[in-house]
PyMOL Python script that loads the backbone (N, CA, C, O; Angstrom):
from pymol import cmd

cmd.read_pdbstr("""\
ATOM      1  N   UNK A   1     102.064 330.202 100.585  1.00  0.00           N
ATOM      2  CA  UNK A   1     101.839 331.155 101.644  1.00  0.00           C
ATOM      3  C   UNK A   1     100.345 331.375 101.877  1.00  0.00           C
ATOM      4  O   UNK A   1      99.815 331.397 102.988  1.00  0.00           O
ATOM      5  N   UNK A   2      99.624 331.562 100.518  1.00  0.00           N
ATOM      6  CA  UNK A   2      98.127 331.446 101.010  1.00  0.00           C
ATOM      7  C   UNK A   2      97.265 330.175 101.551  1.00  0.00           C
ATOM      8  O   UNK A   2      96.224 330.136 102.207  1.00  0.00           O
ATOM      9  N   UNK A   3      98.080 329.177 101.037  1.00  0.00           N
ATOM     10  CA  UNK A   3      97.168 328.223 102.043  1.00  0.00           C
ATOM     11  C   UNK A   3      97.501 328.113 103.512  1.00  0.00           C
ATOM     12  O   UNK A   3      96.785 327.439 104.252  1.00  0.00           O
ATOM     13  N   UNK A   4      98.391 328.649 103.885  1.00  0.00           N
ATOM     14  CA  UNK A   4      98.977 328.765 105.171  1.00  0.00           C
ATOM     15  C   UNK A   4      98.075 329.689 105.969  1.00  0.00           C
ATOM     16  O   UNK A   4      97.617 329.349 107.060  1.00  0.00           O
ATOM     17  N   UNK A   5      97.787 331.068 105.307  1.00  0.00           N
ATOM     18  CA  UNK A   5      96.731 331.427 105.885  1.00  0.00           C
ATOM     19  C   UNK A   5      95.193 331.472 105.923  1.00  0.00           C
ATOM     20  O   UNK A   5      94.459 332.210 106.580  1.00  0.00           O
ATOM     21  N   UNK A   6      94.855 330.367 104.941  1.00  0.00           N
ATOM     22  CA  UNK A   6      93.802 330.235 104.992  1.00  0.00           C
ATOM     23  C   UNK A   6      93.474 328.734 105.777  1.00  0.00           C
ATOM     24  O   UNK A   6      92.334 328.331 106.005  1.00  0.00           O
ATOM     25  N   UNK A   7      94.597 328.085 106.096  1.00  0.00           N
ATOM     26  CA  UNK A   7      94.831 327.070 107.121  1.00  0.00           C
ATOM     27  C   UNK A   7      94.450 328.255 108.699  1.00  0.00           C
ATOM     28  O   UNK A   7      93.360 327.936 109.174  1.00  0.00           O
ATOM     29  N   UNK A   8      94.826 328.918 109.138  1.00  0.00           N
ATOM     30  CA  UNK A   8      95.195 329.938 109.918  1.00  0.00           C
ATOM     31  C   UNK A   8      93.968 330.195 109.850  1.00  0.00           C
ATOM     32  O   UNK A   8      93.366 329.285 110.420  1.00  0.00           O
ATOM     33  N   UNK A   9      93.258 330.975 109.443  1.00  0.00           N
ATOM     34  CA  UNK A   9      91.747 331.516 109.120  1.00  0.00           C
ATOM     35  C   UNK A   9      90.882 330.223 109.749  1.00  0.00           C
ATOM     36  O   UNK A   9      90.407 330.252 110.885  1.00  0.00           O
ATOM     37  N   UNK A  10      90.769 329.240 108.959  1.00  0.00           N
ATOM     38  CA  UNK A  10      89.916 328.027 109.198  1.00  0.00           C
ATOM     39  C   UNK A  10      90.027 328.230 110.419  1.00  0.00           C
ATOM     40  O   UNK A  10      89.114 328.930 110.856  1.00  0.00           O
ATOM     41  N   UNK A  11      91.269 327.692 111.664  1.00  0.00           N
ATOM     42  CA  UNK A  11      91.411 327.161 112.743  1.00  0.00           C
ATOM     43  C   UNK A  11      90.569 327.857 113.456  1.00  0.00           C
ATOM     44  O   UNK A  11      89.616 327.486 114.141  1.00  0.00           O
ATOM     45  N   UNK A  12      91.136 329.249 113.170  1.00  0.00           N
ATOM     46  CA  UNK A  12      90.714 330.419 114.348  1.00  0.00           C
ATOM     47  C   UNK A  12      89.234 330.359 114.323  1.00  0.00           C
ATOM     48  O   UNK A  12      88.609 330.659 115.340  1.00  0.00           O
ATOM     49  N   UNK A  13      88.547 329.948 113.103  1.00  0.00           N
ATOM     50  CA  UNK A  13      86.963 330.161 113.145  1.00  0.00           C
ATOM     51  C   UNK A  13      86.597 329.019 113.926  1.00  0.00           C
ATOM     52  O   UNK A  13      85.808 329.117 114.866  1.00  0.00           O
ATOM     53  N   UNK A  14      87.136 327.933 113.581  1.00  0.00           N
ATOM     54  CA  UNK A  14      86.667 326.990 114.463  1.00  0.00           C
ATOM     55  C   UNK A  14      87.160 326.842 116.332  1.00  0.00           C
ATOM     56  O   UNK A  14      86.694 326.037 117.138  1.00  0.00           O
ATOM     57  N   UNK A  15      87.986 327.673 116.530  1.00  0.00           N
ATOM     58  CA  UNK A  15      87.947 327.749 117.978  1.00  0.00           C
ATOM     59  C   UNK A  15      86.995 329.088 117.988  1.00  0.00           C
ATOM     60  O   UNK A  15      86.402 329.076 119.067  1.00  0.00           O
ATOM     61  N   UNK A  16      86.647 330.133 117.288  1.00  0.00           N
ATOM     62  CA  UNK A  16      85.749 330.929 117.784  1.00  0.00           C
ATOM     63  C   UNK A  16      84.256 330.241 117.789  1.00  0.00           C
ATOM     64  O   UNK A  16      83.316 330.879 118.264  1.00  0.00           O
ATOM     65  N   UNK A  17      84.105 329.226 117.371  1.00  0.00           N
ATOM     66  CA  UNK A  17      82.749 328.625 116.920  1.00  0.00           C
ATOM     67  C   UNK A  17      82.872 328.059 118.232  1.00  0.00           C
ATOM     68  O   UNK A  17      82.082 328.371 119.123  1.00  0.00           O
ATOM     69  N   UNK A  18      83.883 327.184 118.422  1.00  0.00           N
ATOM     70  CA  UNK A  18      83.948 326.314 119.807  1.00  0.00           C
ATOM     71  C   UNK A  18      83.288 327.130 120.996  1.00  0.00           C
ATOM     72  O   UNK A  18      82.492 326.703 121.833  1.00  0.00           O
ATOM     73  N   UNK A  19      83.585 327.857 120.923  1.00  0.00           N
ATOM     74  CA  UNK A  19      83.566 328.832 122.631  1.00  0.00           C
ATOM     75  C   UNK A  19      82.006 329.589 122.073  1.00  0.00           C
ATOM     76  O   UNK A  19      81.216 329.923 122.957  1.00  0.00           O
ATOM     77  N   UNK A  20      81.780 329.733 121.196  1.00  0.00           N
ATOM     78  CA  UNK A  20      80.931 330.372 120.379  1.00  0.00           C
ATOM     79  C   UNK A  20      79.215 328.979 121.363  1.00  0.00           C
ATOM     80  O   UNK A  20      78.143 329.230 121.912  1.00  0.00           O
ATOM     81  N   UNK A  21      79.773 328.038 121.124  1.00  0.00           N
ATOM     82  CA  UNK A  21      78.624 327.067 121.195  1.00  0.00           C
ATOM     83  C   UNK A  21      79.211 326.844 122.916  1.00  0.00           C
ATOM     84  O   UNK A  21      78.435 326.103 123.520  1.00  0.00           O
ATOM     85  N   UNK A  22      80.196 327.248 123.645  1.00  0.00           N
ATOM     86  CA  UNK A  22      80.480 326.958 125.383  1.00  0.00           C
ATOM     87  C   UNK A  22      79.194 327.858 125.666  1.00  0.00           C
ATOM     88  O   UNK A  22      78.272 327.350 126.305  1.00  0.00           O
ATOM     89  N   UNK A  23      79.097 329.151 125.226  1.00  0.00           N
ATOM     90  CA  UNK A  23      78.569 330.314 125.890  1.00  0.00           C
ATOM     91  C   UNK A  23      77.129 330.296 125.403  1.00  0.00           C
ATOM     92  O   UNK A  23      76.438 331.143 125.969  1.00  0.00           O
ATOM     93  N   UNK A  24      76.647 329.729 124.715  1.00  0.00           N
ATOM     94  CA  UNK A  24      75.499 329.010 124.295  1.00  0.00           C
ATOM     95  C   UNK A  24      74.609 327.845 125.086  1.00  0.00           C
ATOM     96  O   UNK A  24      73.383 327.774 125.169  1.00  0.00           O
ATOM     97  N   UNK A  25      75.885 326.723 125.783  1.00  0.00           N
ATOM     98  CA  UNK A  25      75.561 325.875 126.199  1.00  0.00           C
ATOM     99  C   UNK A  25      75.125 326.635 128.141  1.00  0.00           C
ATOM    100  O   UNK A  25      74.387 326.216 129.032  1.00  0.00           O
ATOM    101  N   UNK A  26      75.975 327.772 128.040  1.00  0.00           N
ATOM    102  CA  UNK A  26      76.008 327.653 129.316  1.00  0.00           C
ATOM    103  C   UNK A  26      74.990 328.672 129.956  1.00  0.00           C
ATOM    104  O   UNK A  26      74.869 328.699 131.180  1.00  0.00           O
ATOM    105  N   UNK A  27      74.213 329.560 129.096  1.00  0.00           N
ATOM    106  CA  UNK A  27      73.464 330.663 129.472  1.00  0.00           C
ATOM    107  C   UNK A  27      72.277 329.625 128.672  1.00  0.00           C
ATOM    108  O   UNK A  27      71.173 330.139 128.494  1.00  0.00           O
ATOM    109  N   UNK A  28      72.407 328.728 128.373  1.00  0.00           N
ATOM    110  CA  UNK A  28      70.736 328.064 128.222  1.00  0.00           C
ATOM    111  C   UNK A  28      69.521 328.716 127.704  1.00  0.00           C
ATOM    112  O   UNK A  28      68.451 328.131 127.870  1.00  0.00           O
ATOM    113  N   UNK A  29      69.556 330.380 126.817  1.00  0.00           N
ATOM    114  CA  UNK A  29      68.514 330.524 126.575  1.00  0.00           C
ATOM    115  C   UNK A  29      67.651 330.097 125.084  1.00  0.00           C
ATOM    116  O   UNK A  29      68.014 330.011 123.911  1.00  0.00           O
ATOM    117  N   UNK A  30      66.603 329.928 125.647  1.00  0.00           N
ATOM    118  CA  UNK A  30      65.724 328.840 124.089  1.00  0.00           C
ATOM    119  C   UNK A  30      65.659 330.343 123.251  1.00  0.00           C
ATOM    120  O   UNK A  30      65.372 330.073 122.085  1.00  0.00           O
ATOM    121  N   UNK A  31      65.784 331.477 123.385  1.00  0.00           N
ATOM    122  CA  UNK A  31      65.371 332.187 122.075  1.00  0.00           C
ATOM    123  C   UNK A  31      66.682 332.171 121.411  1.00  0.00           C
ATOM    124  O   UNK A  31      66.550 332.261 120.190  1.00  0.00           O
ATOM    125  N   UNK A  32      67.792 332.094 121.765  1.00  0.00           N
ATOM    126  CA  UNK A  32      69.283 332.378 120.830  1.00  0.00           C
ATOM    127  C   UNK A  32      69.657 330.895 120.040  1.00  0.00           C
ATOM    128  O   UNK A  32      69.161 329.845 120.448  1.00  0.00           O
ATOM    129  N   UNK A  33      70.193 330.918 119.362  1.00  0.00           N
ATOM    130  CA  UNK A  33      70.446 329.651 117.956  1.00  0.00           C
ATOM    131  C   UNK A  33      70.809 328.720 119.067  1.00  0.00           C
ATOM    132  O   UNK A  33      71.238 329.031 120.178  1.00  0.00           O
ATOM    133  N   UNK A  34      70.474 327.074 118.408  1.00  0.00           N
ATOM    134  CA  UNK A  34      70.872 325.966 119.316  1.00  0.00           C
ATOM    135  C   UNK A  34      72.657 326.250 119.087  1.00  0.00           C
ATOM    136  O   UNK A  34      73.311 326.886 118.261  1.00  0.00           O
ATOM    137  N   UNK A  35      73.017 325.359 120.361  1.00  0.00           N
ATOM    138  CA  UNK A  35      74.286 324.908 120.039  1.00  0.00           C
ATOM    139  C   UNK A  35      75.352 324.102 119.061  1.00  0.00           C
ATOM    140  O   UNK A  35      76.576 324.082 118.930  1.00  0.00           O
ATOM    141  N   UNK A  36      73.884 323.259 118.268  1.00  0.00           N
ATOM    142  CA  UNK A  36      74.527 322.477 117.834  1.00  0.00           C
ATOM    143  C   UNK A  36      74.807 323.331 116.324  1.00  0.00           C
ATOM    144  O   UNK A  36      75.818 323.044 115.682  1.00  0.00           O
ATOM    145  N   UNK A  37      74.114 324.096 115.953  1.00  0.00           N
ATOM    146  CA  UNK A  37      74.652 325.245 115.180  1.00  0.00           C
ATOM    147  C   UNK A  37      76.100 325.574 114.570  1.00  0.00           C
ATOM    148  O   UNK A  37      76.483 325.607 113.400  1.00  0.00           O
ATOM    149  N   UNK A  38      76.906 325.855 116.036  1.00  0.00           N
ATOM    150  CA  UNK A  38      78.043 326.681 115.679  1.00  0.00           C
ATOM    151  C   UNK A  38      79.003 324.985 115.969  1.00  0.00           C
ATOM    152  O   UNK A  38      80.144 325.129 115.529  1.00  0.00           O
ATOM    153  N   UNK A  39      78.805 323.630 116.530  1.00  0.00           N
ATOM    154  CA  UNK A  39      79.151 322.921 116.188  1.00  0.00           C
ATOM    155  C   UNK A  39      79.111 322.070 114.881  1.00  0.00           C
ATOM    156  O   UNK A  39      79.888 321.191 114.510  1.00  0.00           O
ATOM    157  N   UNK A  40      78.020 322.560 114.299  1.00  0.00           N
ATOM    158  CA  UNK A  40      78.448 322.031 112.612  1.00  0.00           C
ATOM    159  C   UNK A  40      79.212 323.341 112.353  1.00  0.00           C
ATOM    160  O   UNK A  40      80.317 322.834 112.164  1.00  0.00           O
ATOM    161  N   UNK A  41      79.391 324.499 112.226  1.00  0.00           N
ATOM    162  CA  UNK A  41      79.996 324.925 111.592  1.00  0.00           C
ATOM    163  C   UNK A  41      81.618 324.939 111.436  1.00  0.00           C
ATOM    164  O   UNK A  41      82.383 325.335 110.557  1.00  0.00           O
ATOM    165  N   UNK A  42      81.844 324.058 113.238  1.00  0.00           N
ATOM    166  CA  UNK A  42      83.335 323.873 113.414  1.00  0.00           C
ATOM    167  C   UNK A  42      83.607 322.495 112.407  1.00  0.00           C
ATOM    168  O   UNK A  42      84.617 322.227 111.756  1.00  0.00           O
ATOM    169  N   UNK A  43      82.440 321.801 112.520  1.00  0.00           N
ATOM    170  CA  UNK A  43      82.531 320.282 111.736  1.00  0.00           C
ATOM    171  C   UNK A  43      83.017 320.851 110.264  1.00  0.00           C
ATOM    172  O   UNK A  43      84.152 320.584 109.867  1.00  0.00           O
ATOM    173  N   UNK A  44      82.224 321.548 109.570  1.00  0.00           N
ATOM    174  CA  UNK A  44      82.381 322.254 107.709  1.00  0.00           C
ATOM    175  C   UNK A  44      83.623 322.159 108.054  1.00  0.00           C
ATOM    176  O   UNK A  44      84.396 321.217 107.883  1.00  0.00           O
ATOM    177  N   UNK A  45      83.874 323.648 108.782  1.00  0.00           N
ATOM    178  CA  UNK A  45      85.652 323.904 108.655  1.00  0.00           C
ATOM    179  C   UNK A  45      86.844 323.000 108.883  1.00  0.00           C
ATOM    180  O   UNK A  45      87.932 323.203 108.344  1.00  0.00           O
ATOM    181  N   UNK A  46      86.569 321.883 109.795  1.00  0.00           N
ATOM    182  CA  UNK A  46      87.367 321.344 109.666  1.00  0.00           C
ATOM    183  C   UNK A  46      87.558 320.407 108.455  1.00  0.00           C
ATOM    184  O   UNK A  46      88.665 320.161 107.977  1.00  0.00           O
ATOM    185  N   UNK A  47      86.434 319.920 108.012  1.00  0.00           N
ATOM    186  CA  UNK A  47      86.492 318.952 106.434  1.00  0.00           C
ATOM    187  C   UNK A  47      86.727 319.782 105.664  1.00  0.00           C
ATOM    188  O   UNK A  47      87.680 319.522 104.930  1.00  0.00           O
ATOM    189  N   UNK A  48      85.927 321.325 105.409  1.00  0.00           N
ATOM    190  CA  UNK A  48      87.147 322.178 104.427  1.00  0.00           C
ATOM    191  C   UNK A  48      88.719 322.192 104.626  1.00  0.00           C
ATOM    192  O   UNK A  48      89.510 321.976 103.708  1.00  0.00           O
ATOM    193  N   UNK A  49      89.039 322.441 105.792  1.00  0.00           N
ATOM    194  CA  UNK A  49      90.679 322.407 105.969  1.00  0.00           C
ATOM    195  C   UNK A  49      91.017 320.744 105.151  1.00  0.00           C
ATOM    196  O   UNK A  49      91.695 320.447 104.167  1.00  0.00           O
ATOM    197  N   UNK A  50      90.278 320.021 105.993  1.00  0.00           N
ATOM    198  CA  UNK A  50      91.329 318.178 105.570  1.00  0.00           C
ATOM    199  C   UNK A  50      90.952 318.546 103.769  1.00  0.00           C
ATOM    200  O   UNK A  50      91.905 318.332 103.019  1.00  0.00           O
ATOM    201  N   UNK A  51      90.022 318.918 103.292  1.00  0.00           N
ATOM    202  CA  UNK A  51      90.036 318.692 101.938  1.00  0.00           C
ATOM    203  C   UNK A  51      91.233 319.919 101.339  1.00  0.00           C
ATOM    204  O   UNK A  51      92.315 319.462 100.971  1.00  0.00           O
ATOM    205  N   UNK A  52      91.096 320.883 101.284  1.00  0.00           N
ATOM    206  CA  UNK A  52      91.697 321.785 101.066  1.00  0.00           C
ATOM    207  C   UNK A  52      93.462 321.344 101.104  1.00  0.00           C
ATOM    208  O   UNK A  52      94.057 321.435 100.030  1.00  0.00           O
ATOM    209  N   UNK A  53      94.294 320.851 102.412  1.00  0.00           N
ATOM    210  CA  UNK A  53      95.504 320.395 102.572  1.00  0.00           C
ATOM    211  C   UNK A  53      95.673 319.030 101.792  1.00  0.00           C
ATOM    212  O   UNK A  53      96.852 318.749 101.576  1.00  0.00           O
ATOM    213  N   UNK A  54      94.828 318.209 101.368  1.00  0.00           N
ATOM    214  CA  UNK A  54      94.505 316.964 100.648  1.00  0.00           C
ATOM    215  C   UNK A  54      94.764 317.542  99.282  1.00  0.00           C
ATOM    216  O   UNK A  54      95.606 317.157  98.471  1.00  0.00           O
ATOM    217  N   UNK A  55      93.706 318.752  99.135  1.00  0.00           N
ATOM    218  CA  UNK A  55      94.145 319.095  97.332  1.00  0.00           C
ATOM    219  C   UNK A  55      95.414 319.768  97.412  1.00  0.00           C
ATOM    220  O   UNK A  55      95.869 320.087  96.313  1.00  0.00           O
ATOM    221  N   UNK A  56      95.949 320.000  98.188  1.00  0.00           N
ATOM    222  CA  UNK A  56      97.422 321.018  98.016  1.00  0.00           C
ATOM    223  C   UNK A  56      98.357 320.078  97.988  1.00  0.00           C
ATOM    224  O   UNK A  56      99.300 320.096  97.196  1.00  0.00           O
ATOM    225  N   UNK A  57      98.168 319.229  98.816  1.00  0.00           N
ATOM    226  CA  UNK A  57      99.533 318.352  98.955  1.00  0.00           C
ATOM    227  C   UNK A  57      99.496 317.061  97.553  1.00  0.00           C
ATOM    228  O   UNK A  57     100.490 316.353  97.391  1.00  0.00           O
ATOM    229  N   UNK A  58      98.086 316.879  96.515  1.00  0.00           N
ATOM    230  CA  UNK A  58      98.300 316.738  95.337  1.00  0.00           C
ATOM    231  C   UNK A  58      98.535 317.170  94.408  1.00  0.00           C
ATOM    232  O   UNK A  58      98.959 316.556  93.429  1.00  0.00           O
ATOM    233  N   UNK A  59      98.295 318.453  94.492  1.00  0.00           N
ATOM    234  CA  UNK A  59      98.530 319.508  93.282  1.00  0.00           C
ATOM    235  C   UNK A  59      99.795 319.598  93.358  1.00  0.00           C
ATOM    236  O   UNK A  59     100.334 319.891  92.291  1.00  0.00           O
ATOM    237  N   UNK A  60     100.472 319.451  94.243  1.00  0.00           N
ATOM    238  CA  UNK A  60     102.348 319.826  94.505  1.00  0.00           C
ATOM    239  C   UNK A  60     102.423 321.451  95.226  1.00  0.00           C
ATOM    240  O   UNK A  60     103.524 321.912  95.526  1.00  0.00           O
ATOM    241  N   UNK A  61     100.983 322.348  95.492  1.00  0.00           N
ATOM    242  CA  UNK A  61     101.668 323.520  96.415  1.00  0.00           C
ATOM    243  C   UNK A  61     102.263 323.269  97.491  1.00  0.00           C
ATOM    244  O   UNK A  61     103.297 323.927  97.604  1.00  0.00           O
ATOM    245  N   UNK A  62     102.006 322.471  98.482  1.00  0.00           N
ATOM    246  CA  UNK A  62     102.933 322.461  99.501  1.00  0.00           C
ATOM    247  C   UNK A  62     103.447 321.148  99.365  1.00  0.00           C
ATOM    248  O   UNK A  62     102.836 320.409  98.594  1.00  0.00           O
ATOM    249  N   UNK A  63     104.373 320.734  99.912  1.00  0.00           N
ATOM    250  CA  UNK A  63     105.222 319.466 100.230  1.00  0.00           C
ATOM    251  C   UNK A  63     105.337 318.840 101.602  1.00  0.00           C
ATOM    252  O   UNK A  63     105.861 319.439 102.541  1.00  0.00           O
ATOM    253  N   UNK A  64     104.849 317.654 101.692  1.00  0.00           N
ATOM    254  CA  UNK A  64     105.158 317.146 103.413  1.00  0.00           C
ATOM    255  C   UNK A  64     106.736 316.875 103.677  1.00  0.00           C
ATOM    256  O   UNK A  64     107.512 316.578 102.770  1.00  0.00           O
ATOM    257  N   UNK A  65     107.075 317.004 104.917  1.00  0.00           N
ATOM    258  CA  UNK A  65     108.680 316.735 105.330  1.00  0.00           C
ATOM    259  C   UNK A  65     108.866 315.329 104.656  1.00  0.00           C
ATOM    260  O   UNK A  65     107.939 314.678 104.175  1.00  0.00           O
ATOM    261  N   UNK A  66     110.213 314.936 104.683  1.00  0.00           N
ATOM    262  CA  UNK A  66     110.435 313.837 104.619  1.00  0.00           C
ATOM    263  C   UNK A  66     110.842 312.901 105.587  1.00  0.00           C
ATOM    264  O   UNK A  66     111.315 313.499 106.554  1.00  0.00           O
ATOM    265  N   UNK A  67     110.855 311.444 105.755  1.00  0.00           N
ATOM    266  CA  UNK A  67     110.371 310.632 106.868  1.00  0.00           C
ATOM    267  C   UNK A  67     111.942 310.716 107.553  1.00  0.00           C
ATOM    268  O   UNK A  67     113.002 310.682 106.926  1.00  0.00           O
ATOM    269  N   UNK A  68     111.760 310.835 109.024  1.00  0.00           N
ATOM    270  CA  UNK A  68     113.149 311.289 109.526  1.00  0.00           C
ATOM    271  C   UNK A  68     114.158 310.251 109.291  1.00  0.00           C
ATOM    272  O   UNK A  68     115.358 310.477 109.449  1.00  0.00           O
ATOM    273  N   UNK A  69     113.633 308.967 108.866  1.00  0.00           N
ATOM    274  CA  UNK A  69     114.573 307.945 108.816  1.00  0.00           C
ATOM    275  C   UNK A  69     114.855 307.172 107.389  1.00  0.00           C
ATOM    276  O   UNK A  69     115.685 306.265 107.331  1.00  0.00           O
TER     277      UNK A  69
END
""", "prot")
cmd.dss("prot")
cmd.show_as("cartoon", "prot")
cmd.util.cbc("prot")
cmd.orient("prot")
C-alpha cells in the first residue's frame, strides 16, 4: 500500500514540475530559475519511481499480473 502511494506522490510531482517548467517557459523572465530546472527534477522522479518499482517487484512487495495467456 505504501509503495502505491509513494508511486502516487512521485507522479503528481512530476506533472506539477511539468507545468511548473510550461509557466516558466512561457513568461520568459531571466530573473526566475531556468526551465530546465524543474525538468531535471521530473527526470530524478521518474528514475526514482523506475528504480523504486524495480526494487519492489524484486524484493516480492508487489507482484506483476500474470500473462493473460
Amino acid at each position: 500500500m505504501y509503495i502505491k502511494i509513494i508511486a502516487i506522490a512521485l507522479l503528481a510531482f512530476m506533472v506539477y514540475n511539468l507545468f511548473q517548467a510550461l509557466f516558466i517557459m512561457n513568461k520568459n523572465d531571466p530573473e526566475k530559475p531556468s526551465m530546465s530546472k524543474f525538468i531535471g527534477r521530473r527526470v530524478m522522479a521518474s528514475v526514482v519511481l523506475v528504480l523504486l518499482l524495480l526494487l519492489a517487484l524484486l524484493t516480492g512487495i508487489i507482484t506483476p499480473n500474470p500473462r493473460p495467456f
